[in-house]
C-alpha positions in Angstrom: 61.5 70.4 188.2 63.7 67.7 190.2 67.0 69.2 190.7 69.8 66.5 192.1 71.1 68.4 195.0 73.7 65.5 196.0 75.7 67.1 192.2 77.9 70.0 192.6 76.3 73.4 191.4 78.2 72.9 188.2 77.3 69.5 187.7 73.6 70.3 188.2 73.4 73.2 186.2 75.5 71.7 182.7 74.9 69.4 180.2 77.5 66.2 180.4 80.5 67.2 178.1 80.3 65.1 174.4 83.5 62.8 174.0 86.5 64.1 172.1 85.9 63.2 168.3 89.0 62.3 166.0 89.0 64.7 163.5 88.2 63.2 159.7 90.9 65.4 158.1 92.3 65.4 154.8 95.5 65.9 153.7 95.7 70.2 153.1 92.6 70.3 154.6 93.3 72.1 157.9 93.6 75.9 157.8 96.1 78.6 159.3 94.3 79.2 162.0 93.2 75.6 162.7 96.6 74.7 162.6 98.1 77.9 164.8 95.7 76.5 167.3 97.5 73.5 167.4 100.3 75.1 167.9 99.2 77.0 170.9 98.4 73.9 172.9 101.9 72.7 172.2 103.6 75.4 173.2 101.6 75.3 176.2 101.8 72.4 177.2 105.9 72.5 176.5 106.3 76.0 178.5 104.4 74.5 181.4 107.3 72.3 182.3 106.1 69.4 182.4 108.0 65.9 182.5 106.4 64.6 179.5 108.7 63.9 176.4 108.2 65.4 173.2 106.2 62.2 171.9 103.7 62.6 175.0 103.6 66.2 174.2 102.4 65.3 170.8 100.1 62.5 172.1 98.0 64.4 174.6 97.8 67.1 171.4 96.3 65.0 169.5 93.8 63.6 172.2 92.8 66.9 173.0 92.0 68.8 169.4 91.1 65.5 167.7 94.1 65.5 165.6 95.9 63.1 164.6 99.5 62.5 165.7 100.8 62.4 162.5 99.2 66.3 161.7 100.5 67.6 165.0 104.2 66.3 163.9 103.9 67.9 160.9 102.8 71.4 162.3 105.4 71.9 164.9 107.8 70.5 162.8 106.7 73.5 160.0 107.0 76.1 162.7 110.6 75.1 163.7 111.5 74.9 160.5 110.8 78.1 159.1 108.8 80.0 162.2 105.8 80.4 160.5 102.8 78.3 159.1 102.1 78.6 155.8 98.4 79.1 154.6 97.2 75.3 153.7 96.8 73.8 149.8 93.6 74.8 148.5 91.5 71.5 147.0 91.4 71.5 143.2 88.0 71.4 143.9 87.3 74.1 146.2 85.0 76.2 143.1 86.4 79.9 143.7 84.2 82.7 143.8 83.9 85.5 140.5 85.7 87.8 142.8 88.9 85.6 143.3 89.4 84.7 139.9 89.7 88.0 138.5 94.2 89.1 138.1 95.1 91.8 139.4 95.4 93.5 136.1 91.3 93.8 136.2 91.2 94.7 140.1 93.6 97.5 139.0 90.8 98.7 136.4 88.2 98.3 138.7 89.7 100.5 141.2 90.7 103.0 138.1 86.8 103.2 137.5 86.4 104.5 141.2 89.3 107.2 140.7 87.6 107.7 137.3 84.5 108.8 139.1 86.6 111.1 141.3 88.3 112.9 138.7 84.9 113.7 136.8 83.7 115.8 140.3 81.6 113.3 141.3 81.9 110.8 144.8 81.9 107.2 143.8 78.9 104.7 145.0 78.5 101.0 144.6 75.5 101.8 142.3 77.9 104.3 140.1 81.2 102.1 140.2 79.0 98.6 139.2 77.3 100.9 136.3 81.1 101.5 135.2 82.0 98.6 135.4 79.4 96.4 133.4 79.6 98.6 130.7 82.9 98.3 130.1 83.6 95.1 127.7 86.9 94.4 128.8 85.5 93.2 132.1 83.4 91.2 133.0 79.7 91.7 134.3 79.2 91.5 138.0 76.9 91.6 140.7 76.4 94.0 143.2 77.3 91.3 146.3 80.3 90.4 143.9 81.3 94.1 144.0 81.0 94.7 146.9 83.4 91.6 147.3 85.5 93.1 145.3 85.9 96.4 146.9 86.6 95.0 149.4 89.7 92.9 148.5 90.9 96.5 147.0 90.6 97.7 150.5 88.1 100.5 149.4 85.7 101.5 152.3 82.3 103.1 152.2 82.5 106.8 154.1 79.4 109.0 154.6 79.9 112.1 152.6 76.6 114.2 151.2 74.3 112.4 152.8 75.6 109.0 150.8 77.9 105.9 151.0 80.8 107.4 149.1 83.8 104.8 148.7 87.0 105.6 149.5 90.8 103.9 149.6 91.7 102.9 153.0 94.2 105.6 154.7 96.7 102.3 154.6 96.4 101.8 151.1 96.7 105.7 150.4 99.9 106.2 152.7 101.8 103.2 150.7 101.0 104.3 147.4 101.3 108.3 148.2 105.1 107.0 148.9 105.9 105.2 146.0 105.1 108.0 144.0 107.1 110.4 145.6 109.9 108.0 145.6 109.3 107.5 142.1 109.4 111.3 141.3 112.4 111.8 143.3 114.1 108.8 141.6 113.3 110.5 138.2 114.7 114.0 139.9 118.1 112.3 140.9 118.4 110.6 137.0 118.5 107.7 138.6 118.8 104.7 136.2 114.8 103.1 136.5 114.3 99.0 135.3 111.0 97.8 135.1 110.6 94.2 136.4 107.1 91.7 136.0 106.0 88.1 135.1 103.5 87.3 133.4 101.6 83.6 131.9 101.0 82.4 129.0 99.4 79.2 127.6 100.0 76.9 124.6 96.5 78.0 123.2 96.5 81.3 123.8 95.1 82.8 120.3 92.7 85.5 118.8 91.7 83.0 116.0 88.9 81.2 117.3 89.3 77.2 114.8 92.3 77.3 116.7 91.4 77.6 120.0 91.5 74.7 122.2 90.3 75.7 126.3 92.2 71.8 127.0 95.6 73.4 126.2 96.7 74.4 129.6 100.5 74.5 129.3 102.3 76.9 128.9 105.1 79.6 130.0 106.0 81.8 132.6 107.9 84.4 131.8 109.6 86.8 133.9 111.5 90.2 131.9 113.0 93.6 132.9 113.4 96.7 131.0 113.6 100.3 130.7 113.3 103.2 128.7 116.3 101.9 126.3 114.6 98.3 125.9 114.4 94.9 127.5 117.8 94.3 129.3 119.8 92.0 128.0 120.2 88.3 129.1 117.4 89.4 131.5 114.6 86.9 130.3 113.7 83.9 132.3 111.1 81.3 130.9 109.4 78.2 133.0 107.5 75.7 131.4 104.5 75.5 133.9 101.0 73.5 133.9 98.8 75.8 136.1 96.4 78.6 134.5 96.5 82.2 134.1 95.0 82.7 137.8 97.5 80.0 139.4 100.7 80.7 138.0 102.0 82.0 140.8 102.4 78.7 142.6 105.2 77.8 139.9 107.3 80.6 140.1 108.1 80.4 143.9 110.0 82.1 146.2 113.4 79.9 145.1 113.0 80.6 141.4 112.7 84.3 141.7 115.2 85.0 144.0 117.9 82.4 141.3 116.4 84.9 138.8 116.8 88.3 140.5 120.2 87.0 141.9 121.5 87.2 137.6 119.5 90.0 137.0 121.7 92.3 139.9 125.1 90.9 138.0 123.3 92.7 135.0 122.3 96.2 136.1 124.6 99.2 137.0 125.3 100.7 140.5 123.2 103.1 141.5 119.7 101.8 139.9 116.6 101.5 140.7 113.9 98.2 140.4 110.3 98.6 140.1 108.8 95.3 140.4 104.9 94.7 142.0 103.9 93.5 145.5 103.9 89.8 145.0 104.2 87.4 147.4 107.4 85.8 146.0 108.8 89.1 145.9 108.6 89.5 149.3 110.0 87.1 151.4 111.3 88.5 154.7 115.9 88.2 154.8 115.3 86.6 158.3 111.8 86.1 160.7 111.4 88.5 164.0 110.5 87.0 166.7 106.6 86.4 167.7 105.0 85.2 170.7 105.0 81.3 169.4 108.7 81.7 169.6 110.0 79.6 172.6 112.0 81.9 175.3 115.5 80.3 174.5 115.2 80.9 170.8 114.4 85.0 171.6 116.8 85.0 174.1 119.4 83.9 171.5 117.9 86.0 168.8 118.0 89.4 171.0 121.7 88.0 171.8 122.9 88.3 168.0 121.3 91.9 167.3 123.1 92.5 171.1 119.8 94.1 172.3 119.7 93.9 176.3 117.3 92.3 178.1 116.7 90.5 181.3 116.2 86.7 182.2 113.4 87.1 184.5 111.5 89.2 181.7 108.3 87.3 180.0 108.1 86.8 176.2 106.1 89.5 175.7 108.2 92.3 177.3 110.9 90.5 175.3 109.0 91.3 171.7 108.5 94.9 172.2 112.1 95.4 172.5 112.1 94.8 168.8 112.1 97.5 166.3 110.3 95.8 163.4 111.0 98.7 161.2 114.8 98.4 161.7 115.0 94.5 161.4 112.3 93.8 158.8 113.8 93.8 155.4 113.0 91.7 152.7 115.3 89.3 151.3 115.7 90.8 147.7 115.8 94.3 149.5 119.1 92.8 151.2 120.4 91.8 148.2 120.0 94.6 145.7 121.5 97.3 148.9 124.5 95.2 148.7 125.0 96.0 145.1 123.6 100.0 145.7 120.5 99.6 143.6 116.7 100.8 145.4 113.6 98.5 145.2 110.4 100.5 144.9 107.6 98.3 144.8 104.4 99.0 143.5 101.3 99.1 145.9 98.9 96.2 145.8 96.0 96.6 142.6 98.1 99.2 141.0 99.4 97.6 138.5 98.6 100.3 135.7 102.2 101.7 137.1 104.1 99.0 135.8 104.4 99.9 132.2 105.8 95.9 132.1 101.9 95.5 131.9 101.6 97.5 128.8 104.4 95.6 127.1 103.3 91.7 128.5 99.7 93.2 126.6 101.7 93.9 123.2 104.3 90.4 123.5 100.6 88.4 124.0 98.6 90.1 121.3 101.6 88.7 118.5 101.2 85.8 120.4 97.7 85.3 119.6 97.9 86.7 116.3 100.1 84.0 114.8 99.3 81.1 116.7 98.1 78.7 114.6 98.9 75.2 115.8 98.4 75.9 119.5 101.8 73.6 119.7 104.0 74.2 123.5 107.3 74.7 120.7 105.5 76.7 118.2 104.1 79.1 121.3 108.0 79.7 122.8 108.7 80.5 119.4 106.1 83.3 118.7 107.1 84.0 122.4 110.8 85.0 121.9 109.5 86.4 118.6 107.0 88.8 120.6 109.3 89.5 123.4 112.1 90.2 120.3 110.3 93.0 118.5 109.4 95.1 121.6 112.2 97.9 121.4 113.0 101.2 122.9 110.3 103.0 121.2 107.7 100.8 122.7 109.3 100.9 126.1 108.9 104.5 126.0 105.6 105.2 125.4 104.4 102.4 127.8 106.7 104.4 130.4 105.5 107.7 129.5 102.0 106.7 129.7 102.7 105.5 133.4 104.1 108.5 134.2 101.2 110.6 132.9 99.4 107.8 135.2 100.9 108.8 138.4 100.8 112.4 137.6 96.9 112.0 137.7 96.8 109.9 140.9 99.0 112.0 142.7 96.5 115.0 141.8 93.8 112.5 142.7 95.6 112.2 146.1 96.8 115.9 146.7 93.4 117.6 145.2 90.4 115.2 145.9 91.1 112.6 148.1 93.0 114.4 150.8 90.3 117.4 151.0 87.7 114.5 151.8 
């Protein structure tokens, strides 16, 4: 084999380097990752001290990931703006898998089927829980791989127990819903006044008579309601007029409209209450970012300055974060609010939404919904809407709360009795 010995050992012993490509990206198409990437190099190249401007920063970016100017602009100016990068637009025709179209009123059932299997003395398998499943006929059938997908997404793990893969809630999962329901029974100890918050979708041809059913119709409402055990609160409805589907609805009732929303509904409930809403994104929304390690050093030093938390000059961003306590300074936005006006948020752990009776009574304001909807019309749906939503009273409220409650009893012995003993 010739070897050039003239080339440095480095030279002689790679392959020439391929030329930087320009990216062919379009618009949405970069991910979180792809674009916290970006990021890095920026802030690299910015906390290097270096005499380049800010458009020479951005520049040499560019030439160095293969993307363009324009997309580098954009993500550095998203990170200064709110200090985070938001996951990018999924294409309209990106074709979603089986597993991340189902709501998480069915990943809530399909995690009840694994409890189900529990409470009957037995340990759940894949083989046992996809049995359940396909033979109920208010889910749909699935595969094993989908399953397993599924599972997955519910945090449920596979633990050996007996000799077999026995699956099991993750100790994460288990913690957060092992305290809402102690909060919840203390709440109910102290007398505490509890409200019942949820959304929910629905379309223009949404009906259980099938000449009328038209799968074009895809407008529709979103509607938002609170309630308790005396009835619906009053003044407490909020309604959107939204194009996306059942799965998507989400995207239209952002941050900004539920936090106008929950804003009217605090001028409507007493002192001393408590709101049970569920673990959505929009619910969620942190009162102010902490500090992370994109951050630049001036903007923590200034941030540890308001909270007056000491530090030194000479200390590196790193030692700076730890200072933090994120427990003491992570609050969510709403959180902030409703303290202000001395009423608790409990929120309901994620694919649980069987403990929101809201669920129970969005199932009985749909099924008069699709009883009488006969023209498939956007006015004539509101109508049969406001019509549904009018004749749920106290009495209904009640039994969907008591059947909750009977529902946490039974988890918390699931908890306490099986799952703990594992």
């Amino acid at each position: 084999m010739f070897v050039n010995m003239s080339a440095s050992p480095s030279e002689a012993s790679s392959p020439p380097l391929s030329p930087i490509r320009r990216l062919k990206i379009h618009k949405g198409s970069l991910s979180s990752n792809e674009k916290q990437l970006v990021l890095n190099f920026y802030t690299y190249i910015i906390e290097s001290k270096t005499d380049l401007t800010e458009t020479d920063v951005i520049k040499t970016v560019s030439d160095a990931t293969g993307v363009s100017q324009a997309s580098v602009y954009n993500i550095v100016t998203e990170f200064k703006t709110t200090h985070r990068l938001q996951p990018s637009p999924v294409s309209k025709n990106v074709k979603h898998s089986i597993a991340d179209q189902l709501d998480d009123s069915m990943l809530s059932r399909i995690r009840q089927k694994v409890h189900d299997i529990y409470l009957n003395n037995d340990l759940p398998t894949v083989t046992k829980v996809l049995e359940a499943v396909n033979s109920d006929p208010t889910l749909p059938n699935l595969s094993k791989k989908t399953l397993s997908k599924v599972l997955e997404k519910l945090k449920i793990k596979h633990v050996k127990k007996s000799g077999e893969s026995t699956l099991l809630d993750r100790h994460s999962l288990q913690s957060l819903r092992t305290f809402y329901l102690v909060y919840m029974r203390d709440f109910r100890k102290e007398n505490r006044k509890i409200y019942y918050l949820g959304e929910t979708w629905i379309c223009e041809g949404h009906t259980t008579n099938s000449a009328s059913q038209n799968p074009k119709k895809c407008r529709g409402f979103i509607v938002g309601h609170i309630g308790s055990d005396t009835g619906f609160l009053e003044g407490g409805v909020c309604m959107l007029e939204a194009t996306q589907s059942d799965a998507e609805y989400h995207k239209e009732m952002d941050t900004e409209d539920f936090e106008e929303w929950f804003t009217k509904i605090l001028d409507l409930i007493e002192p001393g209450s408590v709101i049970v809403l569920n673990s959505t994104k929009h619910h969620s929304r942190n009162a102010e970012p902490l500090p992370n390690i994109w951050w630049l050093k001036k903007d923590i030093h200034k941030w540890l300055n308001e909270k007056q938390i000491p530090y030194s000059e000479d200390e590196i961003k790193v030692e700076l974060i730890v200072k933090i306590d994120k427990e003491k300074y992570t609050i969510k936005y709403i959180d902030a609010m409703a303290q202000k006006r001395n009423v608790a948020i409990c929120r309901v752990p994620p694919y649980h939404s069987q403990l929101n009776p809201m669920e129970l009574i969005w199932a009985e304001v749909k099924s008069h919904v699709g009883r009488n909807n006969t023209t498939c019309s956007l006015s004539d749906t509101r109508c049969l809407l406001e019509e549904g939503l009018a004749s749920i009273g106290a009495a209904q409220w009640k039994a969907a709360i008591d059947q909750v409650v009977k529902e946490e009893q039974q988890i918390f012995h699931l908890q306490a009795d099986i799952l703990d003993e594992l």
